[in-house]
C-alpha positions as CSV (number, residue, x, y, z in Angstrom):
1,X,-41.0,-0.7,44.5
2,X,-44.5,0.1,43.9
3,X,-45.7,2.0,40.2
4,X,-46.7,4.9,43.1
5,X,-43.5,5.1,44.9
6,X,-41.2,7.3,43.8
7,X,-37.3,7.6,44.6
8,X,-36.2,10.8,46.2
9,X,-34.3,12.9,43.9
10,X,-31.1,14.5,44.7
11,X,-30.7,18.1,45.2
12,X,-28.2,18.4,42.2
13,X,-30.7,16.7,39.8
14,X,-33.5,18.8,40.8
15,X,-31.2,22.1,40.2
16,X,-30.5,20.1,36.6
17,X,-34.0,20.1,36.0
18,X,-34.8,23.5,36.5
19,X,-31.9,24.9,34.9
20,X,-33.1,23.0,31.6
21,X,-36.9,24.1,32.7
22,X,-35.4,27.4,32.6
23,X,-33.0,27.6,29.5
24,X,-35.2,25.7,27.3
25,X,-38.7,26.4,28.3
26,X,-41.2,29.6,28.2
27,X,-43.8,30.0,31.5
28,X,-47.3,30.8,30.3
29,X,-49.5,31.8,33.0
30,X,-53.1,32.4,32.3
31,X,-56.3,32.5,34.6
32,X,-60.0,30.7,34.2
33,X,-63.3,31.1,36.0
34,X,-63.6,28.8,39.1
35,X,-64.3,25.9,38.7
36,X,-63.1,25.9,34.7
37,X,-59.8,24.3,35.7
38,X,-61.2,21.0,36.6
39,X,-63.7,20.9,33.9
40,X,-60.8,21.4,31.7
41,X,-58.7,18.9,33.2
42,X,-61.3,16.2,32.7
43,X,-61.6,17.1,29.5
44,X,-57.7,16.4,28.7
45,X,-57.8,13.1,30.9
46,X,-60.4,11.7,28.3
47,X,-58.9,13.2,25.4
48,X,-55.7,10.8,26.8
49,X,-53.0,13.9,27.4
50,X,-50.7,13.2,30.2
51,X,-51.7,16.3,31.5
52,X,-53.4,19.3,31.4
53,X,-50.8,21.5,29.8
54,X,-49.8,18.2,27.4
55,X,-53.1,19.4,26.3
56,X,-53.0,23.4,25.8
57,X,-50.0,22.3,24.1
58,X,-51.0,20.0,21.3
59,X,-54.3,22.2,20.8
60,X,-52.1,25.1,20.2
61,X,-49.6,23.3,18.1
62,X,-52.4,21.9,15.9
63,X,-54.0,25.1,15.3
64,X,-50.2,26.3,14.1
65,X,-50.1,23.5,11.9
66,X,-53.4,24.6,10.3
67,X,-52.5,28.3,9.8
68,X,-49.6,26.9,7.5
Protein backbone atom coordinates (compact mmCIF):
# COMPACT_ATOMS: atom_id res chain seq x y z
CA UNK A 1 0.00 0.00 0.00
CA UNK A 2 1.05 3.33 -1.03
CA UNK A 3 2.32 6.19 1.85
CA UNK A 4 -1.12 8.05 0.24
CA UNK A 5 -3.43 5.25 0.63
CA UNK A 6 -5.18 4.97 3.52
CA UNK A 7 -7.32 1.89 5.04
CA UNK A 8 -10.92 2.59 5.70
CA UNK A 9 -11.71 2.88 9.20
CA UNK A 10 -14.47 1.14 10.82
CA UNK A 11 -17.46 2.80 12.10
CA UNK A 12 -16.71 1.76 15.82
CA UNK A 13 -13.19 3.15 15.67
CA UNK A 14 -14.27 6.39 14.22
CA UNK A 15 -17.05 6.68 17.20
CA UNK A 16 -13.74 5.77 19.53
CA UNK A 17 -12.11 8.62 18.23
CA UNK A 18 -14.57 11.12 18.77
CA UNK A 19 -15.66 10.03 21.99
CA UNK A 20 -11.86 10.62 23.19
CA UNK A 21 -11.90 13.99 20.76
CA UNK A 22 -14.75 14.80 22.88
CA UNK A 23 -13.82 13.73 26.61
CA UNK A 24 -10.36 14.82 26.42
CA UNK A 25 -10.22 17.68 24.08
CA UNK A 26 -11.54 21.58 24.15
CA UNK A 27 -12.87 23.04 20.48
CA UNK A 28 -11.46 26.54 19.82
CA UNK A 29 -13.03 28.27 17.05
CA UNK A 30 -11.79 31.57 15.96
CA UNK A 31 -12.08 33.53 12.57
CA UNK A 32 -9.27 35.43 10.26
CA UNK A 33 -9.45 37.86 7.37
CA UNK A 34 -9.55 36.07 3.94
CA UNK A 35 -7.00 35.05 2.78
CA UNK A 36 -5.03 34.99 6.48
CA UNK A 37 -5.73 31.25 6.74
CA UNK A 38 -3.44 30.22 4.01
CA UNK A 39 -0.73 32.70 4.77
CA UNK A 40 -0.86 31.19 8.17
CA UNK A 41 -0.78 27.82 7.08
CA UNK A 42 2.37 28.31 5.08
CA UNK A 43 3.80 29.78 7.71
CA UNK A 44 3.45 26.58 10.08
CA UNK A 45 4.49 24.17 7.05
CA UNK A 46 7.97 26.02 7.13
CA UNK A 47 8.12 26.41 10.71
CA UNK A 48 7.84 22.15 10.31
CA UNK A 49 4.35 21.71 12.50
CA UNK A 50 2.34 18.91 11.26
CA UNK A 51 -0.34 21.18 11.04
CA UNK A 52 -1.84 24.32 11.42
CA UNK A 53 -3.33 23.90 14.78
CA UNK A 54 0.08 21.76 15.88
CA UNK A 55 1.14 25.32 15.45
CA UNK A 56 -1.47 27.61 17.43
CA UNK A 57 -0.73 25.01 19.88
CA UNK A 58 2.93 25.16 20.55
CA UNK A 59 2.94 29.10 20.13
CA UNK A 60 0.40 29.24 22.86
CA UNK A 61 2.00 26.68 25.02
CA UNK A 62 5.37 28.54 24.73
CA UNK A 63 4.09 31.79 25.58
CA UNK A 64 2.61 29.77 28.98
CA UNK A 65 5.84 28.60 29.57
CA UNK A 66 7.22 32.13 29.50
CA UNK A 67 4.65 33.76 31.81
CA UNK A 68 5.91 31.17 34.48
Amino acid sequence: MKRSETMPVSKEKMEYIENWKKDNTDLIKFRVPKGKKEEYQALAERSGAKSLTAYLNNLLEDKLKEEH
